[in-house]
ROVEXSE-198242 format. One line per 10 residues: number of its first residue (from 0); for each residue x, y, z of C-alpha. Coordinates in steps of 0.25 Angstrom, whole numbers, padded with zeros to 4 digits. Layout:
NUM	X/Y/Z | ...
END
This chain:
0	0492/0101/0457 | 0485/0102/0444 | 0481/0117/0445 | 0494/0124/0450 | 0497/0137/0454 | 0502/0148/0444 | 0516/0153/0447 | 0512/0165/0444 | 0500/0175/0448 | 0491/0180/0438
10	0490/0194/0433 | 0482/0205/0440 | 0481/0215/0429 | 0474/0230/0429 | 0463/0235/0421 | 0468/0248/0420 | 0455/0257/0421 | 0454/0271/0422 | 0445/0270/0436 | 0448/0273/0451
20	0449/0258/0455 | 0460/0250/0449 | 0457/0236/0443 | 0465/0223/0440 | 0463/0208/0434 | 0468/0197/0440 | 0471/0187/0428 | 0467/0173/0433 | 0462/0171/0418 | 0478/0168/0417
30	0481/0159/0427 | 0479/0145/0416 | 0477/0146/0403 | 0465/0136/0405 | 0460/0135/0420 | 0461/0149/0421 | 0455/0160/0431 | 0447/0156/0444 | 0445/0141/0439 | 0461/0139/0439
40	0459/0143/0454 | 0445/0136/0458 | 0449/0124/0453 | 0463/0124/0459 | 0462/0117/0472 | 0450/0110/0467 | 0458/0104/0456 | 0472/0102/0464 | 0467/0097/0477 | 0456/0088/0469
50	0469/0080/0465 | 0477/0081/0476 | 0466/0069/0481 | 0461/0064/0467 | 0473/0060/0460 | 0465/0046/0455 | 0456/0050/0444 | 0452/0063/0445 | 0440/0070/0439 | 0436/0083/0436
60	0422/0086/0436 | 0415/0101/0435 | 0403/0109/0430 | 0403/0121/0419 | 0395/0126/0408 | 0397/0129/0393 | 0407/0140/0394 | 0413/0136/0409 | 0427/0141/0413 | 0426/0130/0423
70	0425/0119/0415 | 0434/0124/0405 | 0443/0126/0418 | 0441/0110/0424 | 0443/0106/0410 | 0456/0111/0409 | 0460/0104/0423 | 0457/0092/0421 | 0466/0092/0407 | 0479/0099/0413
80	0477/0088/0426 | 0473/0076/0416 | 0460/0075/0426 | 0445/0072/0417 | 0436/0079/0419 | 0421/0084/0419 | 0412/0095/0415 | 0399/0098/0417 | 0393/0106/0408 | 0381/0113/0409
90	0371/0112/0398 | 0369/0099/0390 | 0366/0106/0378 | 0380/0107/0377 | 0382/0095/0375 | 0382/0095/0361 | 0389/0109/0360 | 0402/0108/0370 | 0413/0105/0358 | 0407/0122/0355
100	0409/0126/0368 | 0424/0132/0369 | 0424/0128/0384 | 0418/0113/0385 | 0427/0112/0371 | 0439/0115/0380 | 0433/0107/0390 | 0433/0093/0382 | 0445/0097/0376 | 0453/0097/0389
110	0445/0083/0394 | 0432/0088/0402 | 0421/0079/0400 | 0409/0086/0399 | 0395/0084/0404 | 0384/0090/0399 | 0373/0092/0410 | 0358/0101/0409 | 0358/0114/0416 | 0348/0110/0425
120	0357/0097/0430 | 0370/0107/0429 | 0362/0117/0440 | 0363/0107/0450 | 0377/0104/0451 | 0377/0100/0465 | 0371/0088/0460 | 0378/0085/0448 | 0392/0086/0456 | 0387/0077/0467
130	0384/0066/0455 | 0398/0068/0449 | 0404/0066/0462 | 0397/0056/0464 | 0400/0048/0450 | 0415/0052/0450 | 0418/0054/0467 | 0433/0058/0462 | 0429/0068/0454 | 0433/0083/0457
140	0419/0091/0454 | 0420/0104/0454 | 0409/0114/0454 | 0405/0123/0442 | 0416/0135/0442 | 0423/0126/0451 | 0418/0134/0463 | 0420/0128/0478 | 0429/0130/0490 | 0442/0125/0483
150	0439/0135/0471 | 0440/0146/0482 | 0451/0141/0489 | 0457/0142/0473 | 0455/0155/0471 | 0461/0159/0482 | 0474/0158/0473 | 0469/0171/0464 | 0470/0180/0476 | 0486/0185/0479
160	0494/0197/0484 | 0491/0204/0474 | 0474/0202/0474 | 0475/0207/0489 | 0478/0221/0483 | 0466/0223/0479 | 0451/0228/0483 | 0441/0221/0475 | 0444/0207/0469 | 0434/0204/0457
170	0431/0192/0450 | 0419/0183/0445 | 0409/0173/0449 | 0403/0163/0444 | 0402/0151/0452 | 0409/0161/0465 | 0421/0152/0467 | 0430/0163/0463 | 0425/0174/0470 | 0425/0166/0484
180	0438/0163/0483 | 0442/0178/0481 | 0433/0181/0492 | 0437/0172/0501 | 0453/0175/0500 | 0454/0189/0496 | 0460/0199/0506 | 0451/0206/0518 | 0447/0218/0511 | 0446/0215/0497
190	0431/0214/0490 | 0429/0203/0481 | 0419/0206/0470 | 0412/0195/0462 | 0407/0197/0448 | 0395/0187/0446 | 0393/0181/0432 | 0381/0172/0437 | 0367/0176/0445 | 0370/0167/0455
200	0362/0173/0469 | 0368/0160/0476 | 0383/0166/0473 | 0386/0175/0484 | 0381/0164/0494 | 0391/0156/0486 | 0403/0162/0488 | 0400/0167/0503 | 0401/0151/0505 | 0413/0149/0499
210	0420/0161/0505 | 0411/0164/0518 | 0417/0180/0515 | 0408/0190/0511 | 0418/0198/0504 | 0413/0198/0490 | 0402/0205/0481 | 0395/0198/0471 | 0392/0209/0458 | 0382/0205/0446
220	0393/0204/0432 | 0384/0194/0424 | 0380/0204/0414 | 0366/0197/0412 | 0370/0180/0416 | 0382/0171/0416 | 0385/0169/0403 | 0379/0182/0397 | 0388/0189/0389 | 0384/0203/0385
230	0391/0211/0375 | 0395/0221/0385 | 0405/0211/0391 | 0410/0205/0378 | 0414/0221/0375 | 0419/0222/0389 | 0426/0210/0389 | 0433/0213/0376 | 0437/0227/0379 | 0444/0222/0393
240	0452/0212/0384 | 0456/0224/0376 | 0459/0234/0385 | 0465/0226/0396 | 0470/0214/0389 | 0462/0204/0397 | 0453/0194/0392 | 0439/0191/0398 | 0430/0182/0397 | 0411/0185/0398
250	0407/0177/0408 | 0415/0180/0421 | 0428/0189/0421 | 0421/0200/0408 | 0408/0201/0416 | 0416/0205/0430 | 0425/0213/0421 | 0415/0220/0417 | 0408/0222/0430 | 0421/0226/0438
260	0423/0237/0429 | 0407/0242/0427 | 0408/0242/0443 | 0422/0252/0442 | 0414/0261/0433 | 0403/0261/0445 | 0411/0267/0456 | 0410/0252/0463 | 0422/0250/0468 | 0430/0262/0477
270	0441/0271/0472 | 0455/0264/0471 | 0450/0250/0472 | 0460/0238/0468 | 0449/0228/0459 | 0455/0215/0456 | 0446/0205/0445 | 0450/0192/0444 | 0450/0187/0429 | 0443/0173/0431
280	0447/0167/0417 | 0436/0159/0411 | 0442/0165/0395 | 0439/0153/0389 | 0426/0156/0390 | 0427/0167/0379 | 0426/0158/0369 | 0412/0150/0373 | 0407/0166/0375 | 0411/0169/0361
290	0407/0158/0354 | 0392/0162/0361 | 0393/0177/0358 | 0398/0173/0344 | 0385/0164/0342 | 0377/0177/0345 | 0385/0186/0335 | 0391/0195/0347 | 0403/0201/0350 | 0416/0191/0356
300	0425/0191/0367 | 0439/0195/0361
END
């Protein structure tokens, strides 16, 4: 097995607020220092059982854009496993700019090739997988966020004992792997909660086929689109670092943060409830954000 299994659990911290619900972190931005978070765990059996059958030249193939912890992710794969592979990158103009970009520099650094498509090529990725499959048949291709049915199966390894003690399980979706993983293996009674970063109407149908439980609620945290960082959640981010020694990054675990808490000050969840927010990872991504807010003369992630 290429991606093993910690012999140790990561951290579940508490935030301590001063409210009637108590509230906890679980820290799978810790669980490897480069493949961390949910992509550790959606690409674990995608990875590991991809081998177990393809020990003769494999090949690593998968989608991302600019700043993609996925990509960033694979990339670091296919370096501790000696695998090539391949990214495809959304946006050819960045074709001439990736040695700039913090994430695709990573990426090269670690082996990735990289393949710079147009966005209205990238948008049918459908297509574009069929055709590498077809141009390299032992190829693992794996999806953009590396979400599908053995992405689900993975992250069933970030619920344990001790998740089942609480109410409300948190976390944020992009693509939806995560959350229909945690859907589909939490306890009975829990409620799971999903923070969407994207406005994606096709989502919640996208989940329900992955799981076939309708026992999550999809709330709005993309604070104006995916990718739009607003200076309230650079100050929000930065203040949660400082008060509770956790870093996060804008685009996923800052925006649900965020929301989680706006949603405690409303009253939303009942007296005494257990919350548990799952810390994503994705940090490398501060540095592409700050190199952008930097262009526009605006305050930096610390």
């Amino acid at each position: 097995m290429i991606l093993q299994i910690p012999s140790t659990s990561v951290p579940i911290q508490e935030i301590p607020i001063q409210k009637n619900v108590k509230l906890f972190i679980k820290r799978e931005d810790l669980i490897h220092p480069q493949i961390s978070g949910n992509k550790f765990w959606k690409l674990f059996y995608n990875i590991n059982n991809y081998l177990e059958q393809n020990s003769k030249k494999p090949y690593l193939i998968t989608f991302g854009g600019a700043y993609s912890n996925h990509i960033s992710a694979v990339s670091a794969v296919g370096k501790q496993a000696g695998i090539p592979t391949l990214g495809i990158i959304r946006g050819e103009e960045l074709a001439d700019k990736w040695k700039y970009n913090p994430t695709l520099f990573f990426a090269f650094k670690n082996g990735m090739n990289l393949k710079f498509v147009t966005r209205e090529e990238y948008r049918n990725k459908e297509k574009l997988s069929e055709f590498l499959q077809q141009e390299f048949p032992n190829a693992l291709v794996v999806p953009e966020g590396g979400t599908n049915e053995g992405a689900v199966e993975g992250i069933k390894m970030m619920l344990n004992n001790q998740t089942k003690d609480f109410d409300y399980l948190c976390t944020a979706v992009g693509t939806g792997g995560t959350i229909a993983g945690i859907s589909k293996f939490c306890e009975e009674n829990q409620k799971v909660i999903g923070f969407k970063v994207v406005d994606d109407d096709s989502l919640e149908n996208k989940i329900f086929g992955l799981t076939l439980k309708k026992n999550f609620n999809l709330i709005d945290s993309s604070f104006g689109g995916y990718g739009k960082i607003k200076d309230e959640n650079i100050q929000f981010i930065n203040d949660f670092k400082e008060n509770y020694n956790i870093p996060l990054e804008p685009i996923y675990t800052g925006k649900m943060m965020q929301k989680v808490l706006e949603l405690i000050d409303e009253g939303y969840f009942p007296e005494n409830s257990k919350i548990l927010c799952f810390h994503t990872g994705g940090l490398q991504g501060i540095e592409g954000a700050n190199l952008l807010l930097e262009k526009q003369n605006r305050k930096l992630i610390i």
